[in-house]
Legacy VTK file of the C-alpha trace (Angstrom):
# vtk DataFile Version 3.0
C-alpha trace
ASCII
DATASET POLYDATA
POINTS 220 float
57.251 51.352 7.714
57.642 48.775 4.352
55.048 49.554 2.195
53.870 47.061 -0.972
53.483 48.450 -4.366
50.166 49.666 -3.804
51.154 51.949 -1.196
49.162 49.624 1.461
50.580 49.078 4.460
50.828 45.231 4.541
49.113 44.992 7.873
46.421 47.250 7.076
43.249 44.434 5.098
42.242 45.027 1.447
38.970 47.172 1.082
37.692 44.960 -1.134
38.437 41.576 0.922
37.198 43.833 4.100
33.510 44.292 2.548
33.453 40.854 1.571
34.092 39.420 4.666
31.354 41.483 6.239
28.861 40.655 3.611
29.209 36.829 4.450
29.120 37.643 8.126
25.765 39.282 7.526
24.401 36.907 5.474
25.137 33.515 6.747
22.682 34.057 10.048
20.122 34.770 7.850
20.796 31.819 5.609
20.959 29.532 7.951
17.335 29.550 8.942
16.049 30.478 5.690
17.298 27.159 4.736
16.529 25.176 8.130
12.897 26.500 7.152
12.417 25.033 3.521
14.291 21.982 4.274
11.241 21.686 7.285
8.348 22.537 5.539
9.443 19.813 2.353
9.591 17.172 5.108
6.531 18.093 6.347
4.879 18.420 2.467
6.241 14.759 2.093
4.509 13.377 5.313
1.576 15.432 4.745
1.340 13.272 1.100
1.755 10.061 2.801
-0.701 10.544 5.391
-2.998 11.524 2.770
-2.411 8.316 1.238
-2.959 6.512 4.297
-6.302 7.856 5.094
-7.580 7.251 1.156
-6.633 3.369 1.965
-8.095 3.203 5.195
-11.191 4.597 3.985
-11.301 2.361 0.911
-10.775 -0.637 3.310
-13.892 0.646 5.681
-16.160 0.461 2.508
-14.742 -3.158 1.551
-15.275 -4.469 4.888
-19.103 -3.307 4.350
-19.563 -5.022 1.060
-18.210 -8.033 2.723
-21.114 -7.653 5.646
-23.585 -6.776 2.610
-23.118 -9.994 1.219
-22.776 -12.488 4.188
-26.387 -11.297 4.287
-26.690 -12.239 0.522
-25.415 -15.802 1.288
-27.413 -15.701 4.688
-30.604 -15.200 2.199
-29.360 -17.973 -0.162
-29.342 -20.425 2.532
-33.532 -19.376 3.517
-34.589 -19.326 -0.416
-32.333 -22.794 -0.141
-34.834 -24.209 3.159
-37.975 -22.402 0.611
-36.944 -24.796 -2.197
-36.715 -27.653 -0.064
-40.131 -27.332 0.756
-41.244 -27.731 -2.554
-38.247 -30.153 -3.923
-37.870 -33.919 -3.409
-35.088 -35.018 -0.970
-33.238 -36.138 -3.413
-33.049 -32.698 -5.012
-32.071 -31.431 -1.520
-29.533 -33.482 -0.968
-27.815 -33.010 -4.271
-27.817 -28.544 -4.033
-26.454 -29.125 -0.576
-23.602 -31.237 -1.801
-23.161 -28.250 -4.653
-23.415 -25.877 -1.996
-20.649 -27.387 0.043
-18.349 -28.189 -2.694
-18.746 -24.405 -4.280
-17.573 -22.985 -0.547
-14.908 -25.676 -0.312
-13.555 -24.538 -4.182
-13.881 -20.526 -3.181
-12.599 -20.991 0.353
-9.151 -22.886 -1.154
-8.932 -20.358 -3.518
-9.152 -17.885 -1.762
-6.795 -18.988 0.992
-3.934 -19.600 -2.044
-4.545 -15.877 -2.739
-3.943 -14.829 1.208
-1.056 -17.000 1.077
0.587 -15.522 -1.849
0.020 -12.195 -0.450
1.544 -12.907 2.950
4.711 -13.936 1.229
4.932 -10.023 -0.100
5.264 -9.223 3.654
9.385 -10.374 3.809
10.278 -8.966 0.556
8.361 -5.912 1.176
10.167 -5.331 4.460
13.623 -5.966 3.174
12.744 -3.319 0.794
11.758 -1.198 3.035
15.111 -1.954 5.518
17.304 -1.341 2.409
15.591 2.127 1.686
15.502 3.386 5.044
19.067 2.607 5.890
21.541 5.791 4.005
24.883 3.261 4.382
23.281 0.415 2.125
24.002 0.216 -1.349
20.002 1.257 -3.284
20.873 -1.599 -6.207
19.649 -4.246 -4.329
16.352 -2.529 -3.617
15.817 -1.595 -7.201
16.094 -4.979 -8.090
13.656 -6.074 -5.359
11.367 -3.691 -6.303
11.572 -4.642 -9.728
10.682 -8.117 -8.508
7.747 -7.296 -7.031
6.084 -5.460 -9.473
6.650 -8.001 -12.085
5.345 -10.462 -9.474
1.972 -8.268 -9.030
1.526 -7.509 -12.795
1.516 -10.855 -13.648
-1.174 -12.301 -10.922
-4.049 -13.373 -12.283
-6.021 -11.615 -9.344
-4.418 -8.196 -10.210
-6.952 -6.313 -11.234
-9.457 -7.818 -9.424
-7.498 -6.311 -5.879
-5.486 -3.523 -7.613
-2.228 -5.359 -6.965
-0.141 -3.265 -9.272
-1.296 -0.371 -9.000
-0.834 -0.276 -5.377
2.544 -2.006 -5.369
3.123 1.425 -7.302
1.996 3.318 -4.684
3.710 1.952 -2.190
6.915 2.008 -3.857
6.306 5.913 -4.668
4.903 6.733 -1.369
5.975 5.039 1.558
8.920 6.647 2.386
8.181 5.767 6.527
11.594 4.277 8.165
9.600 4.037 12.223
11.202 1.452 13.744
7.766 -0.345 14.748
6.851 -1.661 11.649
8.972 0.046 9.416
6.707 1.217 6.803
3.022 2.522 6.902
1.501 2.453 3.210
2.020 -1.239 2.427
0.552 -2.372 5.575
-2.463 -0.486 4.681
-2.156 -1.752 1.195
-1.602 -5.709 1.985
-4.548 -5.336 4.490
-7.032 -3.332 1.368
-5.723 -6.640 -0.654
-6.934 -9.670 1.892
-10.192 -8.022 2.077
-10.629 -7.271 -1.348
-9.706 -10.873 -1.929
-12.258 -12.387 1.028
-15.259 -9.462 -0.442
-14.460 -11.704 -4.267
-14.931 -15.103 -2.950
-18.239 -14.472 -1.312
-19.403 -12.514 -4.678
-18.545 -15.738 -6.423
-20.337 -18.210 -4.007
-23.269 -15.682 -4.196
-22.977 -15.753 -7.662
-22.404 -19.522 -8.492
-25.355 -20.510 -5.630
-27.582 -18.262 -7.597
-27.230 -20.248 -10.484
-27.735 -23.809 -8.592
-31.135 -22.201 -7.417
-32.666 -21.491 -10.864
-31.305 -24.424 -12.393
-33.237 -26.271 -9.368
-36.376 -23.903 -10.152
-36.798 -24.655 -13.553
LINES 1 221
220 0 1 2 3 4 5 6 7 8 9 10 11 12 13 14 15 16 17 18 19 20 21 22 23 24 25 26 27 28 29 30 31 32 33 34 35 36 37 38 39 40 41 42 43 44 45 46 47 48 49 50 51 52 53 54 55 56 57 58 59 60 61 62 63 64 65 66 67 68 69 70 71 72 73 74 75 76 77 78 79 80 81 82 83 84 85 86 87 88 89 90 91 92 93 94 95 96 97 98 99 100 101 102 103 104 105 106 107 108 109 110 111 112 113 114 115 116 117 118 119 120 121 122 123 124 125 126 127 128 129 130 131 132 133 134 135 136 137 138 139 140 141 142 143 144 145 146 147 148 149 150 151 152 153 154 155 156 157 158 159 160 161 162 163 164 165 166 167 168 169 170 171 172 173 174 175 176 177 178 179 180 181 182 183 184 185 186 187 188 189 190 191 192 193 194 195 196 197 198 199 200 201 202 203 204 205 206 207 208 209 210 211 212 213 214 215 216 217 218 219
């Protein structure tokens, strides 16, 4: 039989290639789910933040919706101190705070409505965003300029910080990393929903607020 210089046989394998072969034949079952674990348990950390997130909007949206009750009851009480001061005012008087009156709802409820407007026009642009970011084959430059688009478009609202525009345009863009096909996105549903009623709970502070001051300029 041929031998090689090191006196192996040539069929005969190399110790050293021998032991390494049966180290990786050993190892890679137990690699394998060793790594099928930690790549499980980060997507579950990741959904685990975002439905965190979720609830904390949800919950902040719950306590909005009862400051908006709180003060339909304020305005409800501003129209009886309005039929008390009648009583006691000439018609004349009465007729001009209930022309105020109207034309303070008419002002709130238009501005108001431009806000909702403006906000609804997020929805589009926030689920192209979304479609870009969910889909692996489509090119993320595009997105990053969206998304740079729509936080200089929230920054520079004059209602930011009276809904938190911004900030949760941040969170959204940090956090919602939900690619479901119905709706395509969870956070900044949640988000554009906290933002209409944040925007509806402002206008009735400011009718409360402005009819106040009609009623003690009429009391004085």
């Amino acid at each position: 039989m041929a031998t090689n210089d090191l006196n192996i046989p040539p069929t005969e394998e190399p110790i050293g290639k021998k032991l390494s072969r049966i180290a990786s034949q050993l190892l890679i079952p137990v690699l394998l789910p060793a790594s099928s674990i930690f790549f499980g348990w980060l997507a579950q950390r990741r959904i685990s933040i975002q439905l965190n997130q979720l609830q904390k909007e949800k919950e902040r949206i719950a306590d909005l919706k009862e400051d908006v009750d709180f003060l339909q009851d304020e305005v409800k009480n501003l129209s009886k101190r309005r039929l008390e001061l009648e009583e006691k005012t000439s018609m004349t008087t009465i007729k001009r705070r209930c022309l105020l009156e109207e034309a303070i709802i008419k002002e709130e409820n238009q501005a108001t409505q431009k806000i909702l407007t403006e906000l609804e026009e997020l929805r589009p642009l926030l689920k192209q965003r979304q479609d870009i970011y969910c889909n692996p084959f489509k090119y993320r430059g595009p997105r990053l300029e969206l998304e740079s688009q729509l936080l200089f478009s929230a920054y520079f609202k004059p209602y930011d910080k009276d809904l938190g525009l911004y900030v949760g345009m941040q969170n959204i863009l940090k956090h919602d990393q939900s690619c479901s096909q119905e709706g395509n996105g969870c956070l900044m549903w949640v988000y554009l929903q906290l933002w209409k009623t944040r925007a509806e709970l402002l206008k009735h502070r400011r009718v409360a607020a402005r009819m106040k001051e009609v009623d003690e300029s009429f009391a004085k």
